[in-house]
mmCIF file as gemmi writes it, N, C-alpha and C atoms, coordinates in Angstrom:
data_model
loop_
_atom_site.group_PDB
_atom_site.id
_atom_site.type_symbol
_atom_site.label_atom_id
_atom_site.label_alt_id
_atom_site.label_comp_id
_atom_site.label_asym_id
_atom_site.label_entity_id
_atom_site.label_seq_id
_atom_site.pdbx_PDB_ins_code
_atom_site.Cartn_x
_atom_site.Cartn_y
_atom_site.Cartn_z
_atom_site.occupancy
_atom_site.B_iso_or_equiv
_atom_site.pdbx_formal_charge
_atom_site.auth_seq_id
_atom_site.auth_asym_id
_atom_site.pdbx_PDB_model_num
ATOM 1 N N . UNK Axp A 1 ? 85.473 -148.209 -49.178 1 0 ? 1 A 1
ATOM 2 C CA . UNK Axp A 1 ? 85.563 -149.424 -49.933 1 0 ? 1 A 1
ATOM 3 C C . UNK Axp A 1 ? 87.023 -149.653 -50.32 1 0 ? 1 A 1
ATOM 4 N N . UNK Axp A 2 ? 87.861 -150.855 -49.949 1 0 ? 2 A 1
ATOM 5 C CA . UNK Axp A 2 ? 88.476 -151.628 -49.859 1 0 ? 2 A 1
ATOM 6 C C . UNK Axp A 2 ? 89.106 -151.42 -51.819 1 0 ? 2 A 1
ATOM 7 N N . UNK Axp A 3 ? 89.986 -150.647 -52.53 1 0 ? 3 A 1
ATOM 8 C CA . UNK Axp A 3 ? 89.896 -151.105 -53.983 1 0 ? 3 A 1
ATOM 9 C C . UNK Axp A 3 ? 91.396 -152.246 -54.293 1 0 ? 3 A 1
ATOM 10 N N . UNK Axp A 4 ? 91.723 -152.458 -55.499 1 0 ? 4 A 1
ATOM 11 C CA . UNK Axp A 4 ? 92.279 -153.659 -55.939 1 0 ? 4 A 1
ATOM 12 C C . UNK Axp A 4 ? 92.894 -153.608 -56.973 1 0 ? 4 A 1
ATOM 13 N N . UNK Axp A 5 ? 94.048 -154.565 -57.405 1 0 ? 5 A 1
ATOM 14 C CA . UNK Axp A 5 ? 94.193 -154.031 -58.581 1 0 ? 5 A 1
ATOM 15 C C . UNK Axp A 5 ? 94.142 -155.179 -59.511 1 0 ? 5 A 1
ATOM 16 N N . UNK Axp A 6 ? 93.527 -154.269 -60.722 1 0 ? 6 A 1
ATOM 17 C CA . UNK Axp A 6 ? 92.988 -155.447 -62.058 1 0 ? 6 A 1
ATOM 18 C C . UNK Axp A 6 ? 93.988 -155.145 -63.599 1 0 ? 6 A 1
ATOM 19 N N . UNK Axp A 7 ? 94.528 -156.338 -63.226 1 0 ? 7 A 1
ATOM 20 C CA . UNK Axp A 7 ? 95.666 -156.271 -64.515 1 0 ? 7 A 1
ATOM 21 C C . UNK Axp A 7 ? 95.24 -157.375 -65.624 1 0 ? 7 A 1
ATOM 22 N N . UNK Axp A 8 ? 94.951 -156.38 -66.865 1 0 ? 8 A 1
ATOM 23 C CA . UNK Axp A 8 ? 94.535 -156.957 -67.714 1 0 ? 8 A 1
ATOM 24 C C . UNK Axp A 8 ? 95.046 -156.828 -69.125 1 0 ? 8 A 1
ATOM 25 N N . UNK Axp A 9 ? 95.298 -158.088 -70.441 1 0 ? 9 A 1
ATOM 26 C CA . UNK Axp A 9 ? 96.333 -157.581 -71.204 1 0 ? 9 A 1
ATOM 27 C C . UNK Axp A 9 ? 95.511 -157.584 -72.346 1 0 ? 9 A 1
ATOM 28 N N . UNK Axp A 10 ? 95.633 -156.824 -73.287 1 0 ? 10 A 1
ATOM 29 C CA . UNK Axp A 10 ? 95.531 -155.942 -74.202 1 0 ? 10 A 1
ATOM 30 C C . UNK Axp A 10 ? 96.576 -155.293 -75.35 1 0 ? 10 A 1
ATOM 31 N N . UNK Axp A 11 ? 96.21 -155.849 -76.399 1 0 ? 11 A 1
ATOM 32 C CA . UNK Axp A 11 ? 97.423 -155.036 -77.56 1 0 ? 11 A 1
ATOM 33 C C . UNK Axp A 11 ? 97.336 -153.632 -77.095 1 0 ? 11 A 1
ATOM 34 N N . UNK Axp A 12 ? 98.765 -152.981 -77.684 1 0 ? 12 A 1
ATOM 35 C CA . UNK Axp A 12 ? 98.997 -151.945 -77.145 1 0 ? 12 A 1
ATOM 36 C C . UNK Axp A 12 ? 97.984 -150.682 -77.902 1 0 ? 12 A 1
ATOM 37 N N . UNK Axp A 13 ? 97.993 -151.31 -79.3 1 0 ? 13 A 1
ATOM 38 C CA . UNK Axp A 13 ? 97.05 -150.596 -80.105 1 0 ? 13 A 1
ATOM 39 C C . UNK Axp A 13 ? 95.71 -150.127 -79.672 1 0 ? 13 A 1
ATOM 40 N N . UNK Axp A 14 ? 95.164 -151.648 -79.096 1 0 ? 14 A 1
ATOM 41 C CA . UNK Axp A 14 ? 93.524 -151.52 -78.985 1 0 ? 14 A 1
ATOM 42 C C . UNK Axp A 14 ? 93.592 -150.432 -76.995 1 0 ? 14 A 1
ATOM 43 N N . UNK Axp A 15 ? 94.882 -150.357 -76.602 1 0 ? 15 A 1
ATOM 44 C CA . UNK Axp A 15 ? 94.758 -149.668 -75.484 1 0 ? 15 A 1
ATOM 45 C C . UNK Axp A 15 ? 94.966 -148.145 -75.606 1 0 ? 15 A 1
ATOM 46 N N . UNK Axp A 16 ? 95.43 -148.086 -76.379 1 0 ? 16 A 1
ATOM 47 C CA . UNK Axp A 16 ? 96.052 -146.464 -77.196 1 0 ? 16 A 1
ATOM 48 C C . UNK Axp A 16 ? 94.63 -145.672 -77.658 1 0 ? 16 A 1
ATOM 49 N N . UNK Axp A 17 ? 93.775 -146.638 -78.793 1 0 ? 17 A 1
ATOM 50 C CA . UNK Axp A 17 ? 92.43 -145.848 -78.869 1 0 ? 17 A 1
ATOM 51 C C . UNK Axp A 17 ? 91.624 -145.994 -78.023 1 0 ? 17 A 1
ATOM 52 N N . UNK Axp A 18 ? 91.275 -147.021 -77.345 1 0 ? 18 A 1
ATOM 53 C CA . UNK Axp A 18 ? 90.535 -147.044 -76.593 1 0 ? 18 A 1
ATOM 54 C C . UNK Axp A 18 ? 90.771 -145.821 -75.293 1 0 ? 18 A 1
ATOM 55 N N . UNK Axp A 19 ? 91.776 -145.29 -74.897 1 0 ? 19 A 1
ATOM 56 C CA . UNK Axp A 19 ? 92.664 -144.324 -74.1 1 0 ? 19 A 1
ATOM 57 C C . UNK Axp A 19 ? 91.703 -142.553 -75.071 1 0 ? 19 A 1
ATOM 58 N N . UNK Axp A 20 ? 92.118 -142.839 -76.265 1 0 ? 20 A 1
ATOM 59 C CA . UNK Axp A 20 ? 91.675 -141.632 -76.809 1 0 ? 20 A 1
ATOM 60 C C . UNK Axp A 20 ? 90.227 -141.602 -76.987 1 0 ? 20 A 1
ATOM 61 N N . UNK Axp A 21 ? 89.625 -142.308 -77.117 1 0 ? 21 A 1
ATOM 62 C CA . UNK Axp A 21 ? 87.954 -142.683 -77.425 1 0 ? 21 A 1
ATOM 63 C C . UNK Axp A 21 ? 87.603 -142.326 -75.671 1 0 ? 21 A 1
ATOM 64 N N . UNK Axp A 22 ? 88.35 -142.825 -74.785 1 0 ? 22 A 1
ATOM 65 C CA . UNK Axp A 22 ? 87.562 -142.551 -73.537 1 0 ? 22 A 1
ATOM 66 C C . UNK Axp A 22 ? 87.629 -140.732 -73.059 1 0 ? 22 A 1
ATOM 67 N N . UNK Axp A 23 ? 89.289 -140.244 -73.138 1 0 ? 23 A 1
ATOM 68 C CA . UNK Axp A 23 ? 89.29 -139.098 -73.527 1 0 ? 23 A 1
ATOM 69 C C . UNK Axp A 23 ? 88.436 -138.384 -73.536 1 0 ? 23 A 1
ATOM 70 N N . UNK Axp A 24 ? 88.233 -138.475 -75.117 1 0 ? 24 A 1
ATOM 71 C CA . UNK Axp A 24 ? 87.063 -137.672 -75.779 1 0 ? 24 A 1
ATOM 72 C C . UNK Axp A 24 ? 85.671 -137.932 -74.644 1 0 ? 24 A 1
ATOM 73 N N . UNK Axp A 25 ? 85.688 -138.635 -74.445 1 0 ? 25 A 1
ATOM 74 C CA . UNK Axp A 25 ? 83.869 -139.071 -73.955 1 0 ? 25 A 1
ATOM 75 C C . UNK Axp A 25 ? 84.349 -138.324 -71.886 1 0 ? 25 A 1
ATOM 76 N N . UNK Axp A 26 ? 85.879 -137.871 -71.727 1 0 ? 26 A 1
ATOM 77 C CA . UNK Axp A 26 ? 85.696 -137.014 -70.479 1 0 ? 26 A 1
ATOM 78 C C . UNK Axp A 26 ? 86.08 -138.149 -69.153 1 0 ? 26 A 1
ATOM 79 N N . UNK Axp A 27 ? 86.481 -139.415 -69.507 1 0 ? 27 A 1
ATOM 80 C CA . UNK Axp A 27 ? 86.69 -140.51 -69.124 1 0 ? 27 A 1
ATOM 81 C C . UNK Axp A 27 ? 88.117 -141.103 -68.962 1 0 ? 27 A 1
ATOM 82 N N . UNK Axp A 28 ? 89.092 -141.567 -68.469 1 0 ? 28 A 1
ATOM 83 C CA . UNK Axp A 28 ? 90.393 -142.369 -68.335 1 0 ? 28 A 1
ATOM 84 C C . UNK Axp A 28 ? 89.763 -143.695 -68.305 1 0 ? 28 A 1
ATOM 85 N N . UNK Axp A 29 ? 90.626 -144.422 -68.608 1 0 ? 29 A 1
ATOM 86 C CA . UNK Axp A 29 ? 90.835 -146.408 -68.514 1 0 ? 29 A 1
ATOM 87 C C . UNK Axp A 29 ? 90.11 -146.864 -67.751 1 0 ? 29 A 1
ATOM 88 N N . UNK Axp A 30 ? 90.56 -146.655 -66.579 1 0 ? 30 A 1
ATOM 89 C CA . UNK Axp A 30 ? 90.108 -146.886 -65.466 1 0 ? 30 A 1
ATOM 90 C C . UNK Axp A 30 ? 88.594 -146.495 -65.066 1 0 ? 30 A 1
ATOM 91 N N . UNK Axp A 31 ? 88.281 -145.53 -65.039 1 0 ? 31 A 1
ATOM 92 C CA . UNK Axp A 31 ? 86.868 -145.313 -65.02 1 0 ? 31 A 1
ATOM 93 C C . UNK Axp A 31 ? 86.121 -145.673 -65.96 1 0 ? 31 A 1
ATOM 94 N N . UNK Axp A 32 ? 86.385 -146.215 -67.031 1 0 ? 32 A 1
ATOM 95 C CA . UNK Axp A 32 ? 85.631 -146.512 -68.157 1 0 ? 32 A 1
ATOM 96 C C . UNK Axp A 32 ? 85.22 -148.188 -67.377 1 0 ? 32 A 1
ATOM 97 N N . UNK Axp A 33 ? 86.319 -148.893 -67.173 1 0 ? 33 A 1
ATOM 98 C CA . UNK Axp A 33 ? 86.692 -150.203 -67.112 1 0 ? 33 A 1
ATOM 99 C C . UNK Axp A 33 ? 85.473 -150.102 -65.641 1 0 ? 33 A 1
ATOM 100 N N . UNK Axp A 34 ? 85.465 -149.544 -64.701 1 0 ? 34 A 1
ATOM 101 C CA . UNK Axp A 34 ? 84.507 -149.538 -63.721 1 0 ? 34 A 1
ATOM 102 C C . UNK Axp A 34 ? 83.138 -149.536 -64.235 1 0 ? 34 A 1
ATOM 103 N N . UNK Axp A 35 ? 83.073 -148.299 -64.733 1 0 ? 35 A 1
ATOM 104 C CA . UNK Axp A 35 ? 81.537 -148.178 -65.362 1 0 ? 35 A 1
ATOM 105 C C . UNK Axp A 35 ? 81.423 -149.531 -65.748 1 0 ? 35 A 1
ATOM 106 N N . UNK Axp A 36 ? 81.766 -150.256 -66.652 1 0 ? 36 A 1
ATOM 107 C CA . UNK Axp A 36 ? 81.298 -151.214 -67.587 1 0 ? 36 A 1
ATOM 108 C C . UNK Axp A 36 ? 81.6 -152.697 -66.632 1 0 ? 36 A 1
ATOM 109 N N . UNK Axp A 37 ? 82.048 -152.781 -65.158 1 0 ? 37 A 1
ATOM 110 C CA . UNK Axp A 37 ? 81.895 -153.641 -64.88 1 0 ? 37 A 1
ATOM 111 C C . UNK Axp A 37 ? 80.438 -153.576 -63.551 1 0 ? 37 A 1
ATOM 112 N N . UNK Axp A 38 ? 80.883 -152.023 -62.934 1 0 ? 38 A 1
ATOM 113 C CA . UNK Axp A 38 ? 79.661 -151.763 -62.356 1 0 ? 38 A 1
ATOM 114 C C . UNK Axp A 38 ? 78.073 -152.229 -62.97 1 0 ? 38 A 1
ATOM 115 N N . UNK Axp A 39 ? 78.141 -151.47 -64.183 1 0 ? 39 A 1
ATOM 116 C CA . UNK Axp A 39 ? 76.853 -151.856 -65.195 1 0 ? 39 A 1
ATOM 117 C C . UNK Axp A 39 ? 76.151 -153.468 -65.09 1 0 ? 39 A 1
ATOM 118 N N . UNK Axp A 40 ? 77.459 -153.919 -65.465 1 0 ? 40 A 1
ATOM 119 C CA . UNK Axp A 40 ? 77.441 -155.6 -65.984 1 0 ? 40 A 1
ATOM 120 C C . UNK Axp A 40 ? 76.924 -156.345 -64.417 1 0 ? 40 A 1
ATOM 121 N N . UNK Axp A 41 ? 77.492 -155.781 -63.739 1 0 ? 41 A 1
ATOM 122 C CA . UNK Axp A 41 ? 76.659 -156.513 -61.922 1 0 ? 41 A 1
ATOM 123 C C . UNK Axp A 41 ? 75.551 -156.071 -62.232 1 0 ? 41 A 1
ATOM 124 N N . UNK Axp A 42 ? 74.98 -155.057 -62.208 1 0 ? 42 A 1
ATOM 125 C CA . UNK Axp A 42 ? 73.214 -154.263 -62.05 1 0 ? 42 A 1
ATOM 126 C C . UNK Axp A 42 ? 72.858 -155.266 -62.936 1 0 ? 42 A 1
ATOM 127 N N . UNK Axp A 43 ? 73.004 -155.395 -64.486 1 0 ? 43 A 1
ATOM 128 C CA . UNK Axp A 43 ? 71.937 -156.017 -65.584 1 0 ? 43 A 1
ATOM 129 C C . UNK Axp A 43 ? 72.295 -157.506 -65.087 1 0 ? 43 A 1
ATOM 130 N N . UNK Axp A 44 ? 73.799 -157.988 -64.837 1 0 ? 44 A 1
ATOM 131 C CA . UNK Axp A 44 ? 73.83 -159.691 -64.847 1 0 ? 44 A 1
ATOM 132 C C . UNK Axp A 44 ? 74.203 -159.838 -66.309 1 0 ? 44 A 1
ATOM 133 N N . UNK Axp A 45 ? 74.752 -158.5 -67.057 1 0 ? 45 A 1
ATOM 134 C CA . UNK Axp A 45 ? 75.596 -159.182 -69.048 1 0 ? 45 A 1
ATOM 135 C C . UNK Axp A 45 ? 76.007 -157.843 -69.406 1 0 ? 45 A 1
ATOM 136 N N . UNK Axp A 46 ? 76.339 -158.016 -70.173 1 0 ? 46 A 1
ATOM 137 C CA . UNK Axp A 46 ? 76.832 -156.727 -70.906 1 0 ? 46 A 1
ATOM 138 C C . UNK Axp A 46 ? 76.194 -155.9 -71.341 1 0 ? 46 A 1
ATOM 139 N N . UNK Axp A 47 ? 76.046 -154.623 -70.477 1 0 ? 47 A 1
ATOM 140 C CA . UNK Axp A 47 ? 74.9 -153.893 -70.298 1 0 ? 47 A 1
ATOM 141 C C . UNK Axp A 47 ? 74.813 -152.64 -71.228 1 0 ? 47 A 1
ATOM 142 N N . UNK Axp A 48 ? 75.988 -152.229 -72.053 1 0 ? 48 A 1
ATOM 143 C CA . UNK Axp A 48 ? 75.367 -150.848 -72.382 1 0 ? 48 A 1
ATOM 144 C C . UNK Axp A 48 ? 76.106 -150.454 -73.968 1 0 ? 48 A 1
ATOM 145 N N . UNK Axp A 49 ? 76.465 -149.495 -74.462 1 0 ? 49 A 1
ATOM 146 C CA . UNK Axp A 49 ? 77.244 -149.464 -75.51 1 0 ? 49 A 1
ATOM 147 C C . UNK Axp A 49 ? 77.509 -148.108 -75.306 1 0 ? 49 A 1
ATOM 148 N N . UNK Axp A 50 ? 78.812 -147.134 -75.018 1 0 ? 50 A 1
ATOM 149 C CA . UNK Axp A 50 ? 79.084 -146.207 -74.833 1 0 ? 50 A 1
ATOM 150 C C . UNK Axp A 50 ? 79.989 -145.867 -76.241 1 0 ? 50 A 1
ATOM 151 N N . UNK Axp A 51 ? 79.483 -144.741 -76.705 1 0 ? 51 A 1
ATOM 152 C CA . UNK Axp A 51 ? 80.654 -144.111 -78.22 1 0 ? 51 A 1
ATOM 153 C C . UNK Axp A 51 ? 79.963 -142.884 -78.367 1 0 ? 51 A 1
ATOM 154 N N . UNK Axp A 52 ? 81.457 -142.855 -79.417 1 0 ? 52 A 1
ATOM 155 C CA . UNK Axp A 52 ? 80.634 -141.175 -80.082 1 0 ? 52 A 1
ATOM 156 C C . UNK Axp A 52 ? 80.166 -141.807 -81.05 1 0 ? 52 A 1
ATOM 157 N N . UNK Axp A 53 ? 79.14 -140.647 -81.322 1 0 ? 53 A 1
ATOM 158 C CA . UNK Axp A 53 ? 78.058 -140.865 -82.352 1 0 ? 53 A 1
ATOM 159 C C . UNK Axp A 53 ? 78.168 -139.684 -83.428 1 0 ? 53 A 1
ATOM 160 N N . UNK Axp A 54 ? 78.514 -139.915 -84.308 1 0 ? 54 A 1
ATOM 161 C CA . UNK Axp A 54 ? 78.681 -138.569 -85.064 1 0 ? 54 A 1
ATOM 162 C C . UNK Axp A 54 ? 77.9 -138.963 -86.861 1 0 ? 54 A 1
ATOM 163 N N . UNK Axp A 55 ? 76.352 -138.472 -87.074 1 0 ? 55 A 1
ATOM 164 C CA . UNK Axp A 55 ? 76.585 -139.276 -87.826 1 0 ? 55 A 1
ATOM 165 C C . UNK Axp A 55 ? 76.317 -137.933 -89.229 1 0 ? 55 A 1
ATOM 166 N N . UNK Axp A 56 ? 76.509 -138.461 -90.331 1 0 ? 56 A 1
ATOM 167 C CA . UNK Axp A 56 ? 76.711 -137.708 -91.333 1 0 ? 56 A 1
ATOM 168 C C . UNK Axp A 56 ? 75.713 -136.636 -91.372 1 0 ? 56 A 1
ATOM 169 N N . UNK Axp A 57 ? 75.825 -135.346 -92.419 1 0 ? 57 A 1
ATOM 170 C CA . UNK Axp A 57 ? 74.911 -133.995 -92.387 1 0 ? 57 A 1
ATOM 171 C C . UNK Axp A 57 ? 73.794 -134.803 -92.893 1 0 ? 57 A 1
ATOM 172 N N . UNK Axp A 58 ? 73.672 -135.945 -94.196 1 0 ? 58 A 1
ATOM 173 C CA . UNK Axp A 58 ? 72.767 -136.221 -94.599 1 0 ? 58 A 1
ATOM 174 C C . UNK Axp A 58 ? 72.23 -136.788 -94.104 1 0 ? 58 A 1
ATOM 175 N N . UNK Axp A 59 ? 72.438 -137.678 -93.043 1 0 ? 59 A 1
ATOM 176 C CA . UNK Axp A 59 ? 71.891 -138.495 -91.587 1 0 ? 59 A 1
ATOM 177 C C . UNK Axp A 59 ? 71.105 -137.306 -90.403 1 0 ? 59 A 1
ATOM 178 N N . UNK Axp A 60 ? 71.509 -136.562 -90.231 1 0 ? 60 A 1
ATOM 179 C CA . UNK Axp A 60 ? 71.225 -136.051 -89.142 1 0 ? 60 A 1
ATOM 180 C C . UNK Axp A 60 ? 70.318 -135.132 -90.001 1 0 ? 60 A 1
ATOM 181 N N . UNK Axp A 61 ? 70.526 -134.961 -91.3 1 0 ? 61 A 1
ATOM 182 C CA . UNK Axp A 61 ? 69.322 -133.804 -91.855 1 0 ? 61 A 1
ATOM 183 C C . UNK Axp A 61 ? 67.934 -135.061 -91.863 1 0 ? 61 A 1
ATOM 184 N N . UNK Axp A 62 ? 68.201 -135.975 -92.143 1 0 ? 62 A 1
ATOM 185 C CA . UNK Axp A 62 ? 66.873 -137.396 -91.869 1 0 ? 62 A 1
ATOM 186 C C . UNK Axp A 62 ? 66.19 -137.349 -91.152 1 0 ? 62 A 1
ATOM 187 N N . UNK Axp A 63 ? 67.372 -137.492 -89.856 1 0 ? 63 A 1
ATOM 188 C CA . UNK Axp A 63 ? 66.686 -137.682 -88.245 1 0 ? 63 A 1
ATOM 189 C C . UNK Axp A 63 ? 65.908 -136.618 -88.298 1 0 ? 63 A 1
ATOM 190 N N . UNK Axp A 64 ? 66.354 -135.693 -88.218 1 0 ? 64 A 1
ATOM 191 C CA . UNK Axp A 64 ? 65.641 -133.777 -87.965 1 0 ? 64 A 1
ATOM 192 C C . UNK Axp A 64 ? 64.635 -133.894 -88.618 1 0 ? 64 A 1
ATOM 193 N N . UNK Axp A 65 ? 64.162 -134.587 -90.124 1 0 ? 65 A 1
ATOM 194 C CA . UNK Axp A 65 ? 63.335 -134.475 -91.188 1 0 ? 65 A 1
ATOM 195 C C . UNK Axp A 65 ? 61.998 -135.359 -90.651 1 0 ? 65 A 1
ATOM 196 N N . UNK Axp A 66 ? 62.507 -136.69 -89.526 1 0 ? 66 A 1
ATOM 197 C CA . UNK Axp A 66 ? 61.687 -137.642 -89.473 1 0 ? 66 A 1
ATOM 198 C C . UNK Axp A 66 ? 61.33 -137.222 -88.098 1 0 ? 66 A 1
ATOM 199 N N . UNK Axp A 67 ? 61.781 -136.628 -87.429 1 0 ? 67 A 1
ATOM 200 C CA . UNK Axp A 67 ? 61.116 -135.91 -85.882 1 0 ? 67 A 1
ATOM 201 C C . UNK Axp A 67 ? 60.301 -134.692 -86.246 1 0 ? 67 A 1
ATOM 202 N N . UNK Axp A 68 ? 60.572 -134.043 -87.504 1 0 ? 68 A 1
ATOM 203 C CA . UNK Axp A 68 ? 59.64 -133.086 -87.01 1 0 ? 68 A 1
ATOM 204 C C . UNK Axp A 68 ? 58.502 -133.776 -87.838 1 0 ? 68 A 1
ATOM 205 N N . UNK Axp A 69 ? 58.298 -134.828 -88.634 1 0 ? 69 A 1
ATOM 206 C CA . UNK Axp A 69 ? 57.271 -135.568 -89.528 1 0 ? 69 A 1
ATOM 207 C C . UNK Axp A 69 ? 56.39 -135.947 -88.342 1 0 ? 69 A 1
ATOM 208 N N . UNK Axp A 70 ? 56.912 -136.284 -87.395 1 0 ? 70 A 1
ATOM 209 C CA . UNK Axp A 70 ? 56.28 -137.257 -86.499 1 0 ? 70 A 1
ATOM 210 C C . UNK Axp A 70 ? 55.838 -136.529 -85.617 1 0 ? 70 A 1
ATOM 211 N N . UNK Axp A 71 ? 55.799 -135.073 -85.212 1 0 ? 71 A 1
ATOM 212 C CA . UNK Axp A 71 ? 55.169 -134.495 -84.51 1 0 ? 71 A 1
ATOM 213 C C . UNK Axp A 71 ? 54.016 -133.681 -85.376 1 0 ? 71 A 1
ATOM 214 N N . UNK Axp A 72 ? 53.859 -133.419 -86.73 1 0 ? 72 A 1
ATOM 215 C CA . UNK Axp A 72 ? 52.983 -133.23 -87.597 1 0 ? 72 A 1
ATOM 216 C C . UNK Axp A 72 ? 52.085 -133.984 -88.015 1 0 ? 72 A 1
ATOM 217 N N . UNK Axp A 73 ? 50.36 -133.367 -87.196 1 0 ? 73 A 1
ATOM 218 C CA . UNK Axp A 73 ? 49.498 -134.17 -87.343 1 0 ? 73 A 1
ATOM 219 C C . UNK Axp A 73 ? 49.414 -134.225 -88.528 1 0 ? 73 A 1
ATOM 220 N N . UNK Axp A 74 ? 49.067 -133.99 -89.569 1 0 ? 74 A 1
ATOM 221 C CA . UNK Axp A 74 ? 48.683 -133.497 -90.962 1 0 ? 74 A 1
ATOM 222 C C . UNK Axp A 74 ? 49.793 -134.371 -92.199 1 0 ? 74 A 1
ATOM 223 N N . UNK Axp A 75 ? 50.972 -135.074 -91.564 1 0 ? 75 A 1
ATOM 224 C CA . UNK Axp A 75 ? 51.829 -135.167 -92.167 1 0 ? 75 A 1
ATOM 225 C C . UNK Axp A 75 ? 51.007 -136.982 -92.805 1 0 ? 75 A 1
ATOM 226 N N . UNK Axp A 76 ? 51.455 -137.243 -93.706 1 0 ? 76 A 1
ATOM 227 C CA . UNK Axp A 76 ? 50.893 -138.709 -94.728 1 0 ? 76 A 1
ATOM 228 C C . UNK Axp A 76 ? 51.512 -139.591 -93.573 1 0 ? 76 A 1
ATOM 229 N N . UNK Axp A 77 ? 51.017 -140.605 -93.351 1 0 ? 77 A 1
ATOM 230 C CA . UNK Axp A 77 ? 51.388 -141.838 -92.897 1 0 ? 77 A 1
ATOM 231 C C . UNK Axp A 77 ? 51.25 -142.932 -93.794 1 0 ? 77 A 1
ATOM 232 N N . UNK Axp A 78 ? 51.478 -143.601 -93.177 1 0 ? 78 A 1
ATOM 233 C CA . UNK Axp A 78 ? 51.447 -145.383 -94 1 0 ? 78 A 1
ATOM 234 C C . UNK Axp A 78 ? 51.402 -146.82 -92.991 1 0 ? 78 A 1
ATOM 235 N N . UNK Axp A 79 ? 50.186 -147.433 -92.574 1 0 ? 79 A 1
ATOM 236 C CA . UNK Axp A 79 ? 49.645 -148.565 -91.414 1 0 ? 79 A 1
ATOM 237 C C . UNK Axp A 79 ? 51.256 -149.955 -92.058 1 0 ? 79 A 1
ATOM 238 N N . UNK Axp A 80 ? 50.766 -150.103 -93.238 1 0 ? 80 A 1
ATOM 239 C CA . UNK Axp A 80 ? 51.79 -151.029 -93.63 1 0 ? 80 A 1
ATOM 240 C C . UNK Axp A 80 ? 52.972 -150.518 -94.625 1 0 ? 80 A 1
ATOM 241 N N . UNK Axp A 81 ? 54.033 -152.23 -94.899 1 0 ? 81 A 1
ATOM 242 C CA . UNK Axp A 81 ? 54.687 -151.739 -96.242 1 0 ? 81 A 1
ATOM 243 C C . UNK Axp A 81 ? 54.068 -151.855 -97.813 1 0 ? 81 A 1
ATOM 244 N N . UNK Axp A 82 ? 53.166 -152.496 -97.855 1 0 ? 82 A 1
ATOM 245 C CA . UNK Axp A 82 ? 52.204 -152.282 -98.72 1 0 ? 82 A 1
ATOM 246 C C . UNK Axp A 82 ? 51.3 -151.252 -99.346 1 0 ? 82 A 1
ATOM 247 N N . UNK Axp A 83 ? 51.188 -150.334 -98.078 1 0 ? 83 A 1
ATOM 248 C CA . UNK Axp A 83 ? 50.661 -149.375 -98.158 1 0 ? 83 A 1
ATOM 249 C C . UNK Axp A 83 ? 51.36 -148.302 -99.021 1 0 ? 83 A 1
ATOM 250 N N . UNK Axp A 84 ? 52.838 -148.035 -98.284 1 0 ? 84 A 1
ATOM 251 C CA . UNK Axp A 84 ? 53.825 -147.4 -98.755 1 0 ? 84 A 1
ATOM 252 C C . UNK Axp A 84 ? 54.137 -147.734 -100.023 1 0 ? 84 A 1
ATOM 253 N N . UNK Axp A 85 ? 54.652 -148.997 -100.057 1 0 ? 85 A 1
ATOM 254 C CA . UNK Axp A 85 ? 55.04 -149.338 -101.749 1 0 ? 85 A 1
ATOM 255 C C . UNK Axp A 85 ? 53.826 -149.056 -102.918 1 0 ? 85 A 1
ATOM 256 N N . UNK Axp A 86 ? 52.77 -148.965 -102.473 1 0 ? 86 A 1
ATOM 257 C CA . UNK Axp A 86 ? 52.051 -148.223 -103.191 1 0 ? 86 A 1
ATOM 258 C C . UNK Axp A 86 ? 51.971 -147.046 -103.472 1 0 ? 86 A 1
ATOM 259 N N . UNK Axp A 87 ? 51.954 -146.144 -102.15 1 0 ? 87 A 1
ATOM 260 C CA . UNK Axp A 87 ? 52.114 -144.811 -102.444 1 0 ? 87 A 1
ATOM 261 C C . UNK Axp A 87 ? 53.311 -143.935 -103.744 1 0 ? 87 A 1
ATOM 262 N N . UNK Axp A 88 ? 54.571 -145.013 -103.43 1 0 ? 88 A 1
ATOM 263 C CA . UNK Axp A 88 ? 55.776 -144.876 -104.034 1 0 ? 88 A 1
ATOM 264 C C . UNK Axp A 88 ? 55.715 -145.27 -105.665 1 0 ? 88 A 1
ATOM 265 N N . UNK Axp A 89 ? 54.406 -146.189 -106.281 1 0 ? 89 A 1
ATOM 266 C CA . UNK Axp A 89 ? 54.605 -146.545 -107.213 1 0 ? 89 A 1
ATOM 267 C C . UNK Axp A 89 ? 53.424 -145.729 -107.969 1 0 ? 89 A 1
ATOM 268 N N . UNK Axp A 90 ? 52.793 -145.166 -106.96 1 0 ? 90 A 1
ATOM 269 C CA . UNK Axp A 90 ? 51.819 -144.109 -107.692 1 0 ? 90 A 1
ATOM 270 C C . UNK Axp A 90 ? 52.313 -142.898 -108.582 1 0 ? 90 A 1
């Protein structure tokens, strides 16, 4: 395949992190800039959202708290928010 070159302008700033954000994720400019145009042909729009995700101890102690809830038959549920706001005001 035949490649090309795509010159595109950009503050120097938003090219500097964006440079270190791809970095981190194991990625250069250039391959980032492919992925996300490759993507965008397959869907026909702007197809995806790539980042780090880092989210707080008290966040991720949630998530952990609400996956293992949800694999526990035994654990309380609630059909509505009605339901809940009751439970809560009991």
């Amino acid at each position: 395949m035949a490649t090309t070159n795509l010159n595109i302008r950009t503050d120097a700033e938003v090219k500097a992190a964006a440079e270190q954000l791809f970095n981190e994720l194991g990625l250069n400019l250039t391959t980032a800039v492919n992925m996300f145009l490759r993507q965008a042909i397959r869907t026909g729009g702007i197809p995806f959202e790539v980042r780090l995700s880092t989210p707080s101890e008290i966040t991720a102690a949630a998530i952990a708290e609400g996956k293992q809830l949800m694999q526990n038959p035994s654990a309380k549920g609630y059909r509505s928010m009605d339901d809940l706001k009751a439970a809560l005001d009991a």
